[in-house]
C-alpha positions in Angstrom: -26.6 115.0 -53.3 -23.5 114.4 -51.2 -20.6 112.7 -52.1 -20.9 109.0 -50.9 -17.9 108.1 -48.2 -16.9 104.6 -48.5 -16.0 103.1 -45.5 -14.2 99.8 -46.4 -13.8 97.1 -49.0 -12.8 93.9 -48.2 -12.6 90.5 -49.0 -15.3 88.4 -47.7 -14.4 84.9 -48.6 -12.2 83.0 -51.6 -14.3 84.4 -54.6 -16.0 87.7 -53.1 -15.6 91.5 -52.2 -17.9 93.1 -49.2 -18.6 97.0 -50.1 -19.4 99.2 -47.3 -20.4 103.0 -47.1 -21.7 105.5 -45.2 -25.4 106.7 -46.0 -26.2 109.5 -47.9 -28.9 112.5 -47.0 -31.8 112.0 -50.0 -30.7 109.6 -52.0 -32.7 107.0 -53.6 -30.5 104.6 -54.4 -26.5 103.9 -55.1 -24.4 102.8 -58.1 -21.3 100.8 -57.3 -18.4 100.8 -60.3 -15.7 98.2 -60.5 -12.3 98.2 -62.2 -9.8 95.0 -61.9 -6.2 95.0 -62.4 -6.5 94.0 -65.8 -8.6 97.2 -66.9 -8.3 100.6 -67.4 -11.9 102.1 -66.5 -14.5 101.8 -64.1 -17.6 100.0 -65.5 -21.1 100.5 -63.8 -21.6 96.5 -62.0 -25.0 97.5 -60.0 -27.7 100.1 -59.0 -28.6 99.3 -55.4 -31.6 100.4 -52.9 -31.1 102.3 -50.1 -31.3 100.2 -46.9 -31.3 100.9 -43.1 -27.9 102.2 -41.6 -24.4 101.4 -43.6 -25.1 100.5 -47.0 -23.8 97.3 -48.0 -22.9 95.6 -51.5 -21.1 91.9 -51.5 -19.7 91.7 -55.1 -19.8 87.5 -55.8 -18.0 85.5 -58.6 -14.6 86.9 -58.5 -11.0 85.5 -59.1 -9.0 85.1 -56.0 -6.3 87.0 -55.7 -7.1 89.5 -58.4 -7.3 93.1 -57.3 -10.2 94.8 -57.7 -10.9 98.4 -57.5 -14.5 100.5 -56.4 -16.2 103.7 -56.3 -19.9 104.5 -55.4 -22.1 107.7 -56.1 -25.1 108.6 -54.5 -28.8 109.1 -56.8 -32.2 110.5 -57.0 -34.8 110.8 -59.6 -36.3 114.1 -61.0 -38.6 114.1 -63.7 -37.8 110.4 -64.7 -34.4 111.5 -64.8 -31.5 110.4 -62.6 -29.8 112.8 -60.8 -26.2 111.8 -59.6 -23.9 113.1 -56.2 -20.2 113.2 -56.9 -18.2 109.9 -57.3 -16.3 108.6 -54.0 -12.8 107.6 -53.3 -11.4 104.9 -54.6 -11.2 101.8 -52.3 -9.5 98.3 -53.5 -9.2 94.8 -52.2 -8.6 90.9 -53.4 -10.8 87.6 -52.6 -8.6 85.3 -50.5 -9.5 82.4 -48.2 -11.3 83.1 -44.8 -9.9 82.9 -41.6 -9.3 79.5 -39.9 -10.7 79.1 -36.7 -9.0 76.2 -34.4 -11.8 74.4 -32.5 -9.7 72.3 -30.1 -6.8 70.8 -29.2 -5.9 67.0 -27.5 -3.3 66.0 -25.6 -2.3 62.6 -26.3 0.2 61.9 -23.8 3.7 63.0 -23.4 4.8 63.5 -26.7 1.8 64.1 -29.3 -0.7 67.0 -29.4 -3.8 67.0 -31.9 -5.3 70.4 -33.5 -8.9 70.7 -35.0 -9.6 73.6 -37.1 -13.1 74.8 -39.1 -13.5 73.5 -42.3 -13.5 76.7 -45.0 -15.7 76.9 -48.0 -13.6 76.9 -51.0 -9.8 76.3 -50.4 -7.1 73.9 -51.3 -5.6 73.4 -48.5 -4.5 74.3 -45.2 -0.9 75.7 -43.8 -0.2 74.8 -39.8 1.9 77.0 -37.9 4.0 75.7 -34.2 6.1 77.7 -31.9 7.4 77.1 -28.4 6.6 80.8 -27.6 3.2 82.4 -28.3 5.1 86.2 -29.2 8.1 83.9 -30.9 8.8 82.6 -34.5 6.3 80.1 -35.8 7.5 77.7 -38.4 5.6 75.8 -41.1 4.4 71.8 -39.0 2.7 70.7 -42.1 0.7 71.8 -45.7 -2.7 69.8 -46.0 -3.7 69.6 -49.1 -7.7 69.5 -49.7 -10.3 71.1 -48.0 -11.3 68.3 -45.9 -8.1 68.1 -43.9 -9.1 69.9 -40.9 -6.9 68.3 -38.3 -3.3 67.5 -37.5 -1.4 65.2 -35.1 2.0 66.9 -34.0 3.9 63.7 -32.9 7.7 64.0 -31.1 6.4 66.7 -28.9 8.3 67.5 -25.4 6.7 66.2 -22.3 4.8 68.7 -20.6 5.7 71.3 -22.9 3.2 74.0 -24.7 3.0 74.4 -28.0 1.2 77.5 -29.8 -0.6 77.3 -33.4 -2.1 79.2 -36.0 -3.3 78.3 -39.6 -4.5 79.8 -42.7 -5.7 78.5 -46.0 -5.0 79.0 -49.4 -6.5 78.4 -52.8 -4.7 77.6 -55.5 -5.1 79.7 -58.7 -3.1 79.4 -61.9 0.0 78.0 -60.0 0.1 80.3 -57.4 -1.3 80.2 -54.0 -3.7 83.1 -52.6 -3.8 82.9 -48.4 -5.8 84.0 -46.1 -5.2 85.7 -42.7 -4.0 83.7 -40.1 -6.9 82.8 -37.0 -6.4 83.2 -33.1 -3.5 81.3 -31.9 -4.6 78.6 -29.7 -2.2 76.4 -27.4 -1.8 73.1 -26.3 0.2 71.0 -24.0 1.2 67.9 -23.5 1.0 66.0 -20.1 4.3 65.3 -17.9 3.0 61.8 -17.0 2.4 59.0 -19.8 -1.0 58.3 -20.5 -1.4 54.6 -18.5 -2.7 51.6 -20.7 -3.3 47.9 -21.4 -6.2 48.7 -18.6 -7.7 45.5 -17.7 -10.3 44.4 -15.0 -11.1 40.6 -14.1 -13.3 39.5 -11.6 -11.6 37.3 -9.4 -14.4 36.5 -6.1 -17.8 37.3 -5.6 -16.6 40.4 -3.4 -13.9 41.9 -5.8 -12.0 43.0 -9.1 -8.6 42.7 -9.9 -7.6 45.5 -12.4 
């Protein structure tokens, strides 16, 4: 049987690993070992069916932030007996956050803008990014804490100016904070005439309105 050629590992959300690898010409099934940082030898963590195309394994439970290491090797049974291909490359990767996507943002006004992101499973909070310049520096705005804070009012904007942001989240694990990749930047800007209001209609005939 061939050697199995794995194609990537990679983190595929705060607490999991996605395993990915090319099929393999007769075999029956896979086994997929994992090392972490902490250890110094590969221990078998599942026997898994062939399926149709790229084989897939999504390793669940893990630490984020913790480096863990993979191989794969191809199998068929003889006689009751397993017969093994050779073992692949190693591949590694950590759990971290997901990326944040940013659903929308609202000009209020001259001088505020508001940006609405998508809530991620399993976080601690969320890090918003502003620059004047979408290829320029970007600057920490503000760090939410809790995963429920999934919007931001930037206040003492610029009229009719835009502003460019990105965020990422992070989970915090034994004092330290693991992040996530950064989402699309998305832009906003902010209107070069004051919103009017105190907006008030009366009726003042049978024929007309004063507003």
């Amino acid at each position: 049987i061939s050697k199995v050629k794995l194609k990537s590992v990679t983190s595929a959300a705060y607490n999991s690993i996605s395993v990915v690898w090319d099929s393999v010409d007769k075999a029956q099934g896979y086994e997929v070992f994992r090392m972490s940082e902490t250890e110094n030898e590969y221990k078998l963590l599942k026997r898994v069916q062939v399926s149709y195309g790229n084989q897939k394994y999504v390793d669940t439970g893990l630490t984020p932030g913790k480096v863990y290491y993979y191989k794969i090797r191809a199998y068929k049974m003889s006689n009751g007996e397993y017969l093994y291909g050779s073992m692949s490359e190693e591949m590694s990767a950590y759990p971290k956050p997901g990326k944040v996507s940013i659903t929308g943002i609202t000009t209020e006004g001259v001088s505020a803008l508001t940006v609405n992101w998508k809530r991620i499973a399993g976080v601690s909070g969320y890090e918003l990014y502003v620059s004047s310049n979408k290829n320029g520096k970007y600057v920490l705005l503000a760090q939410l804490s809790g995963s429920k804070s999934i919007k931001y009012r930037h206040i003492k904007c610029q009229k009719g100016k835009t502003y460019y942001y990105k965020v990422r989240a992070y989970r915090n694990v034994s004092g330290e904070k693991v992040y996530g990749d950064f989402g699309a930047v998305k832009s906003g800007t902010t209107s070069c005439i004051d919103t009017v209001s105190g907006v008030k209609a009366k009726k003042v005939g049978y024929d007309y309105v004063l507003i």
